[in-house]
N, C-alpha and C positions, 0 to 999 in steps of 0.2 A: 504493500500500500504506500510506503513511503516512498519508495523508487519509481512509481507514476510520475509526479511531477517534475522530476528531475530528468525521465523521459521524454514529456510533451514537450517541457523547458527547449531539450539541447535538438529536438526534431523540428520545433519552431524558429530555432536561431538560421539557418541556411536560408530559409525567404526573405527574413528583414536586411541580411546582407546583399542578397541576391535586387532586393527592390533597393537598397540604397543605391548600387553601384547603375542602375538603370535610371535612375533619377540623374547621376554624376554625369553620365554619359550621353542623357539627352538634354542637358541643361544648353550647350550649344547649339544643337539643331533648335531648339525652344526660342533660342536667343534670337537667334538669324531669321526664323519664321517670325516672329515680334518685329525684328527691325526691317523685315518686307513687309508688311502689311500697313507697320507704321510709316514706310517710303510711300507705298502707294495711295496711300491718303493725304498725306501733308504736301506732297509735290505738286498738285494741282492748287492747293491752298498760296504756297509759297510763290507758285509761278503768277499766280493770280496778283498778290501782293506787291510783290518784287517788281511783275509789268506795270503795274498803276505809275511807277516811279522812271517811267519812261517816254520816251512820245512815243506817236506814229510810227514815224520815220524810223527811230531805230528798231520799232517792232518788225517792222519792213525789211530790213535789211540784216538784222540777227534777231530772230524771233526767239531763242533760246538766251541769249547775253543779257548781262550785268550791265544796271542804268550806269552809263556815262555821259555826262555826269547826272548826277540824281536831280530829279526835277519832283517838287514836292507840291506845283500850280494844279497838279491835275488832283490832288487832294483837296488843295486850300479851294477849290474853286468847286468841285462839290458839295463842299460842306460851307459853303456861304450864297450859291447862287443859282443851285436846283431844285430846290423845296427838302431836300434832304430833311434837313431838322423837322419840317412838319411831318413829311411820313416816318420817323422817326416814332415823333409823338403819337402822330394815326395806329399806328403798329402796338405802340407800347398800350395805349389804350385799351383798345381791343383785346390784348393777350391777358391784359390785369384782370379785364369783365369776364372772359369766357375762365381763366383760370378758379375767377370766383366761384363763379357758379358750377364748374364745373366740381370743385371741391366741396361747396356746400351741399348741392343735391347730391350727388356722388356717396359720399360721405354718408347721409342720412341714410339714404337709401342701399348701403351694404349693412348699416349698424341694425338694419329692419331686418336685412337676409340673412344676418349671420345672427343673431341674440333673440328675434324672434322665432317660435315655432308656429304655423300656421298653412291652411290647407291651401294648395301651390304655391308656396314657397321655391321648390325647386322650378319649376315649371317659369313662374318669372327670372330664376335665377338665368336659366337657359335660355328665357329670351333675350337677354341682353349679351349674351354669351354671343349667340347668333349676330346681334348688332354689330358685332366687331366686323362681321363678312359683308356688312352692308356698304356700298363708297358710293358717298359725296354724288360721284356724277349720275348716280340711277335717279336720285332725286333732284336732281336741280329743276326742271322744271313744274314740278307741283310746287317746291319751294319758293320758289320767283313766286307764285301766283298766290301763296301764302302771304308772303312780307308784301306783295303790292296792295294785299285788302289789311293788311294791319298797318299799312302806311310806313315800313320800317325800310322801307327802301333808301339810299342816300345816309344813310344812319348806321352808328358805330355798332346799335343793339343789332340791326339788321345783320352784321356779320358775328358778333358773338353769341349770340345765342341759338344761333345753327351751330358754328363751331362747337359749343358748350355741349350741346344736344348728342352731334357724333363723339364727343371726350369720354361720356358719362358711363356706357359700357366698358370702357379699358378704366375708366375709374373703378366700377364696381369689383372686376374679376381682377384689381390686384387688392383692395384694399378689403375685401370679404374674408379671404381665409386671414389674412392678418389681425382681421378685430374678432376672427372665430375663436385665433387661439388664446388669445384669452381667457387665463381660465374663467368658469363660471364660480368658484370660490370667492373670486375675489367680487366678482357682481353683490351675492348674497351677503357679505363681509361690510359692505357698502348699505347694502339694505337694512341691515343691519342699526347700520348707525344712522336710519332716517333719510339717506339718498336715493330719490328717486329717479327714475330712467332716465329723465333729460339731465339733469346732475350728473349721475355714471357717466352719459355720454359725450357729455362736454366738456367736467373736469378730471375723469380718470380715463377712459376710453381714447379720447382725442389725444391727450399727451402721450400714452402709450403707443400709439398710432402714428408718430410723428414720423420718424424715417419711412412710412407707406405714403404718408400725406406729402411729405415732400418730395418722391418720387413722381404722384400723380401731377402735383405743384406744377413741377419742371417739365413734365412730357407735355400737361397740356399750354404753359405757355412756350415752348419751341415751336409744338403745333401747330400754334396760333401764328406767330411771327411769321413762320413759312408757309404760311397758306396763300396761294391763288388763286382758287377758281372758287372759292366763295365770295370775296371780297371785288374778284371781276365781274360775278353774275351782280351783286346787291350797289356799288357804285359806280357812278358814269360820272361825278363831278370829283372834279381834278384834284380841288385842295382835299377831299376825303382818303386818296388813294395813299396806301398803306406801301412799304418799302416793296416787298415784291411786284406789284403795280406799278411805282415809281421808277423799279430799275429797268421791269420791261420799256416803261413811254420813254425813258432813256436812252435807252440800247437804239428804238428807232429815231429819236430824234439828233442823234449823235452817232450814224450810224458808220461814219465814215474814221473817228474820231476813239477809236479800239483801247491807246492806252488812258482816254478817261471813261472809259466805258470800262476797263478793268479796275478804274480806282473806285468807281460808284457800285460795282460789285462786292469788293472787298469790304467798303466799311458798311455795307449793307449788311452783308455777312458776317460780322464783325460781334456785336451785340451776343445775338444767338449763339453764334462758339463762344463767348468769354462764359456767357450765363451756363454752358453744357457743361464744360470745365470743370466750373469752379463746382459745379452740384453734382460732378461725377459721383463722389463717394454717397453720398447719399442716395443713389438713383440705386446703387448697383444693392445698399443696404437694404433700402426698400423692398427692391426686388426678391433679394434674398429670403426675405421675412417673408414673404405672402408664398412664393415656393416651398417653404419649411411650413406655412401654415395650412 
């Protein structure tokens, strides 16, 4: 009996060797597959940048080279005298309202599916599940003809709250299993001392909840930001148009004009990667959590 574990001990030692030395060995190939994936992404970023700091002319004549010398007009001059800053603000707008709501309803409406018990409960679960396969363009035109009799046409609600609308399924299916696991001890714990469901849910559920909620936060304002073809079906008036809007009526109306047409891309673009960035770790926590839950 005592010579057991001193058998399973010394029969288990060859694997752990065996997986270190496979670990050692592919920490390189690991490496190199990282820093191709990370080339093939940042090089069209880079080139994109880099050419803004150039003109025409040298694009013309070395479309790969290094600004010489660096010309920083084709910056200063879209950020003073294309509307930049207001579709800037258009944009940011938009992505604050639909984030809102997107997190508000969102929110409610998994704290229902996952702590409530109730007859189709999964059945609505599943239809939002389904929501996720639904895109944007099957709907546009019953949409159009929505906002044109609720007058939301030419208006900021006009494109957040469609946006908001398609957000609120990939809200629900990550932030459901996350307020599921929850234990229910601590619900009753809570009940306990006099908190009822809307208390639970606002000040111990949502705090606990935080790295899911800031997941959904950030997906749905990127969402937002990059959206097109909502913001091109719902405005036609110029000063409303939102950066993706702005850089397309750009692109045509400077169309000969490539390296400021690259620098109006870049800081267009600009906003959205800082904000992805800097809420990496949080996005990836999030996620984490609703997978384990």
């Amino acid at each position: 009996m005592t010579e057991t574990p001193a058998t399973t001990e010394t029969a288990a030692t060859p694997p752990r060797r065996t997986s270190r030395r496979r670990i050692r060995w592919s920490s390189p190939l690991i490496l190199v597959i990282v820093l191709a994936v990370a080339g093939l992404n940042l090089a069209p970023l880079a080139y994109v940048v880099i050419s803004g700091f150039r003109s025409t002319a040298q694009l013309s004549e070395n479309p790969i080279g290094l600004p010489h010398p660096w010309r920083f007009s084709n910056y200063t001059s879209v950020l003073t005298s294309s509307g930049f800053p207001r579709q800037v603000f258009n944009s940011l707008l938009i992505a604050v309202m639909a984030t809102v709501v997107v997190v508000g309803v969102g929110s409610l409406a998994a704290f229902a599916l996952s702590r409530y018990s109730f007859r189709g409960r999964e059945a609505i679960y599943t239809l939002f599940t389904v929501g996720l396969l639904f895109p944007v363009g099957v709907a546009i035109l019953p949409l159009y003809l929505m906002l044109r009799d609720l007058h939301l046409l030419d208006t900021p609600f006009g494109v957040a709250l469609p946006e908001a609308a398609f957000g609120i399924p990939l809200t629900i299916v990550i932030l459901r299993p996350f307020m599921r696991a929850i234990p229910a001890d601590l619900e009753d714990a809570a009940a306990l001392d006099g908190c009822n469901r809307w208390r639970f849910f606002s000040r111990i559920l949502l705090p606990l909840s935080k790295p899911a909620l800031t997941t959904v936060s950030v997906i749905s304002f990127v969402t937002s930001w990059n959206a097109f073809l909502l913001p091109l079906l719902v405005i036609s008036n110029e000063k409303g148009y939102t950066l993706p809007l702005g850089t397309a009526t750009f692109q045509t109306q400077y169309t000969q004009d490539t390296a400021r047409i690259l620098a109006f891309t870049s800081l267009s673009m600009l906003p959205a990667l800082l904000f992805f960035v800097l809420a990496e770790r949080r996005i990836v926590g999030g996620l984490t959590g609703a997978v384990k839950g």
